[in-house]
MDTraj code that builds the backbone (N, CA, C; nanometers):
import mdtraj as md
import numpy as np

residues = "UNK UNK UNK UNK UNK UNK UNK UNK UNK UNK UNK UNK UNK UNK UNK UNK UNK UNK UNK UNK UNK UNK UNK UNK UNK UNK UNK UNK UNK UNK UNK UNK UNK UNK UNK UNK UNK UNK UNK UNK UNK UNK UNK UNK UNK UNK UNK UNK UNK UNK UNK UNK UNK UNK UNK UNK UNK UNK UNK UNK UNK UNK UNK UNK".split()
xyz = np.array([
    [15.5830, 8.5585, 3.3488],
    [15.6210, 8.4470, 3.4324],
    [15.6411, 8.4987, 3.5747],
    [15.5998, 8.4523, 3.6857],
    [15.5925, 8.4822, 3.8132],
    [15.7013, 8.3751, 3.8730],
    [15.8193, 8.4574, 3.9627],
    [15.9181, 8.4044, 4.0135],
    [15.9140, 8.3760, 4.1828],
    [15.9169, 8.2581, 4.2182],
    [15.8824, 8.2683, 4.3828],
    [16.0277, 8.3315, 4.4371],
    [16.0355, 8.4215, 4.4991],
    [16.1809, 8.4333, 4.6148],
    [16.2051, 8.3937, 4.7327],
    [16.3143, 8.3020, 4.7564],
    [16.2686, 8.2904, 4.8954],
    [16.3867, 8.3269, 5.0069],
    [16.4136, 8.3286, 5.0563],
    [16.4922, 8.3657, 5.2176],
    [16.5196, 8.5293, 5.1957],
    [16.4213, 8.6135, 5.1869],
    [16.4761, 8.7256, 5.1760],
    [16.4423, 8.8622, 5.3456],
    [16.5570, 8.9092, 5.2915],
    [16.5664, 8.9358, 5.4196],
    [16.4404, 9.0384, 5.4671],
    [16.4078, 9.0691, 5.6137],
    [16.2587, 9.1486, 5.6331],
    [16.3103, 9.2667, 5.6314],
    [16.3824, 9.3092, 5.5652],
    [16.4165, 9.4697, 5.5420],
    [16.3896, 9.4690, 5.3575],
    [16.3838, 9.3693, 5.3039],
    [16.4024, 9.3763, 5.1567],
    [16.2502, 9.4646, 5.1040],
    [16.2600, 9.5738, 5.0328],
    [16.1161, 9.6008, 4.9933],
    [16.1240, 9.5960, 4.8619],
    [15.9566, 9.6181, 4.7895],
    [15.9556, 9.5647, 4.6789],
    [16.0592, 9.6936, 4.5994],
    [16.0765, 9.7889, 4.5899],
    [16.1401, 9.8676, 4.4798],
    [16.2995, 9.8523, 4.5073],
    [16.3510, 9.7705, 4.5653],
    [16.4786, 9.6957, 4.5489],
    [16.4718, 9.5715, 4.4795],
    [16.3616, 9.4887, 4.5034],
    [16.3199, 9.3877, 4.4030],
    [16.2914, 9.4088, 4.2817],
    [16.2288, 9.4981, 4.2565],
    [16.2248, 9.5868, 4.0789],
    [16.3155, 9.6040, 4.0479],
    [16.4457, 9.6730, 4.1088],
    [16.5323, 9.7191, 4.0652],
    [16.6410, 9.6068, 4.0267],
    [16.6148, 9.5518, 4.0985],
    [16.7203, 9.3975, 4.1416],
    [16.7015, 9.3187, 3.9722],
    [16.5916, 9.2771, 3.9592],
    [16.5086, 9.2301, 3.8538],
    [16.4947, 9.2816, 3.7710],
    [16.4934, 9.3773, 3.7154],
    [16.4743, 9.4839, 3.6139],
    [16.5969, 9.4793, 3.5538],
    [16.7483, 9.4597, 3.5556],
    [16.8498, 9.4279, 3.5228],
    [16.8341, 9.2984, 3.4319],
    [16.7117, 9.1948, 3.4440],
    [16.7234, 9.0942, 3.3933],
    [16.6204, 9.1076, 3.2584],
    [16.5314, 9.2301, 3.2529],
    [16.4076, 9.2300, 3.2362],
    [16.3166, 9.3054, 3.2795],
    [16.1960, 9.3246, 3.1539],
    [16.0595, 9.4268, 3.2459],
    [16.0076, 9.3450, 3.3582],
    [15.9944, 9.4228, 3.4241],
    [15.9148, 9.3548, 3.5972],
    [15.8169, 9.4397, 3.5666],
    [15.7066, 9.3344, 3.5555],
    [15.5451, 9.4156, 3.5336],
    [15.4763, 9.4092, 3.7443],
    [15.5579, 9.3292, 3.8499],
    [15.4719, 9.3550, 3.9555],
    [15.5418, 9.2557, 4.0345],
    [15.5679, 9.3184, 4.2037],
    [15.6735, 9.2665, 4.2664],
    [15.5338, 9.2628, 4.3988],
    [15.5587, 9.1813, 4.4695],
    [15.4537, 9.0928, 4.5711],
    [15.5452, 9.0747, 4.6769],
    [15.5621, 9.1404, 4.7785],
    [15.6067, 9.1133, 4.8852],
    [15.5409, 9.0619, 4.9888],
    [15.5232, 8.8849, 5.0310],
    [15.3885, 8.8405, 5.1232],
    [15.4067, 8.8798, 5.2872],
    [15.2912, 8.9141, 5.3298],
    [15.3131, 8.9943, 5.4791],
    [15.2019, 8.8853, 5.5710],
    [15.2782, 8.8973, 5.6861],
    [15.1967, 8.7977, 5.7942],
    [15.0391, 8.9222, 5.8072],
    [14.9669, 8.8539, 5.8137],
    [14.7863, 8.8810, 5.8056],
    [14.7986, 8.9491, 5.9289],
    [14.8300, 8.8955, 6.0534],
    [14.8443, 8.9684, 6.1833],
    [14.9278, 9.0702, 6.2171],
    [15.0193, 9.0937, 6.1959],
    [15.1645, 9.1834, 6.2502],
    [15.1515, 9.2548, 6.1237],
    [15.1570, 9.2029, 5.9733],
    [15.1430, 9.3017, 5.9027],
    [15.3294, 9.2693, 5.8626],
    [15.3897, 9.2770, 5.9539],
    [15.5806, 9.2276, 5.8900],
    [15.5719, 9.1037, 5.7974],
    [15.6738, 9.1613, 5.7088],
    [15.7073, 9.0738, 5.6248],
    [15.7304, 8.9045, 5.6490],
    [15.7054, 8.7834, 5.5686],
    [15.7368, 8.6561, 5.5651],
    [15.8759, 8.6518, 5.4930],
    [15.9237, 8.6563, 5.4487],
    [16.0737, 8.6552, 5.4413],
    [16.0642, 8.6097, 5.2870],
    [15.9816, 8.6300, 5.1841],
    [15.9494, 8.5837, 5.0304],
    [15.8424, 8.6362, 4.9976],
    [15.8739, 8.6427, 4.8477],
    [15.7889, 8.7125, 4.7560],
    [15.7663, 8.6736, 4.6093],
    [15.7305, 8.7123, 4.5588],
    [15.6940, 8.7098, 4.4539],
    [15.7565, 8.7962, 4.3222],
    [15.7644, 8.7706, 4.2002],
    [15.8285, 8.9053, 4.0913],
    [15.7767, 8.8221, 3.9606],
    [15.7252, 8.9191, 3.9011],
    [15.6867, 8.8787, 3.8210],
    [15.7208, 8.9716, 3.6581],
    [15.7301, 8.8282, 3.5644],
    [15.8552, 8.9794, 3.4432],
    [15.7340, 8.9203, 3.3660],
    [15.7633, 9.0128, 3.2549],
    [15.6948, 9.0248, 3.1389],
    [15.7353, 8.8873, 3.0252],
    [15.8332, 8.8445, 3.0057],
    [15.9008, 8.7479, 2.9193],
    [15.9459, 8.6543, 2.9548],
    [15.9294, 8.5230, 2.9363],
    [16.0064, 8.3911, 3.0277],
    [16.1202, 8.3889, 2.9994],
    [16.1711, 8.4569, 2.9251],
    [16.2863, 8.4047, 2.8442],
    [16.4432, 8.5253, 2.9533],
    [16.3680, 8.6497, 3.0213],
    [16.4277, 8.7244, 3.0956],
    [16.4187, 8.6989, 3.2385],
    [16.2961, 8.6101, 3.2893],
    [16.2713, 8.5630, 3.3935],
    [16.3879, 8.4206, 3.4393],
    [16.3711, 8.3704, 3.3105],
    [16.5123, 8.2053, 3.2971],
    [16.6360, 8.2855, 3.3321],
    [16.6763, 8.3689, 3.2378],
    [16.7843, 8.4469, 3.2900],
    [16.8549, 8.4905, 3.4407],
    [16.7439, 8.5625, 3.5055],
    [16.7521, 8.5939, 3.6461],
    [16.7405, 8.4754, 3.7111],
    [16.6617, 8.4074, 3.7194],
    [16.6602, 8.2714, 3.8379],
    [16.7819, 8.1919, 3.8184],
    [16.8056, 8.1919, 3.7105],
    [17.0109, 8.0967, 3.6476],
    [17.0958, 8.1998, 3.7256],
    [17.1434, 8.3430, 3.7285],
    [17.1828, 8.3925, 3.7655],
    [17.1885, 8.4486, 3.9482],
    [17.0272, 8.4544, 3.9949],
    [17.0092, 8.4825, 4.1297],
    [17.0075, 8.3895, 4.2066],
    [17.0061, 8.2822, 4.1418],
    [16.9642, 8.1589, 4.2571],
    [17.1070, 8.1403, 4.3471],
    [17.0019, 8.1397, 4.4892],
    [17.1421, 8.0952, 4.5873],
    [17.1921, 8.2327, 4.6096],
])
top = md.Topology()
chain = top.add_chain()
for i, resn in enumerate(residues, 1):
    res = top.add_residue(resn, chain, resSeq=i)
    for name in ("N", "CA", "C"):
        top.add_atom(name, md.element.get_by_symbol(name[0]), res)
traj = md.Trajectory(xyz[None], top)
């Protein structure tokens, strides 16, 4: 299941997002989206776990 994130801050990189997430669950692949031009971060990403059932978990828990 692929989790959208959003307001995160432009210092956040993905192996704090693994790590962050990985508490809830396997994280098979963390997507941090970057402006095409500048190359800096958009402030959201992507995470994606292996099980919906660990993914429900984290979004009940992280949201907000």
């Amino acid at each position: 299941m692929t989790i959208y994130v959003g307001n995160l801050s432009y210092d956040a990189g993905e192996q704090q997002l693994t790590q962050l997430f990985s508490e809830y669950g396997e994280v098979t692949s963390v997507k941090i989206v970057k402006d095409m031009n500048t190359g800096r971060p958009r402030g959201f990403a992507f995470v994606e776990m292996a099980d919906e059932a660990s993914a429900d978990r984290a979004i009940e828990d992280l949201h907000e």
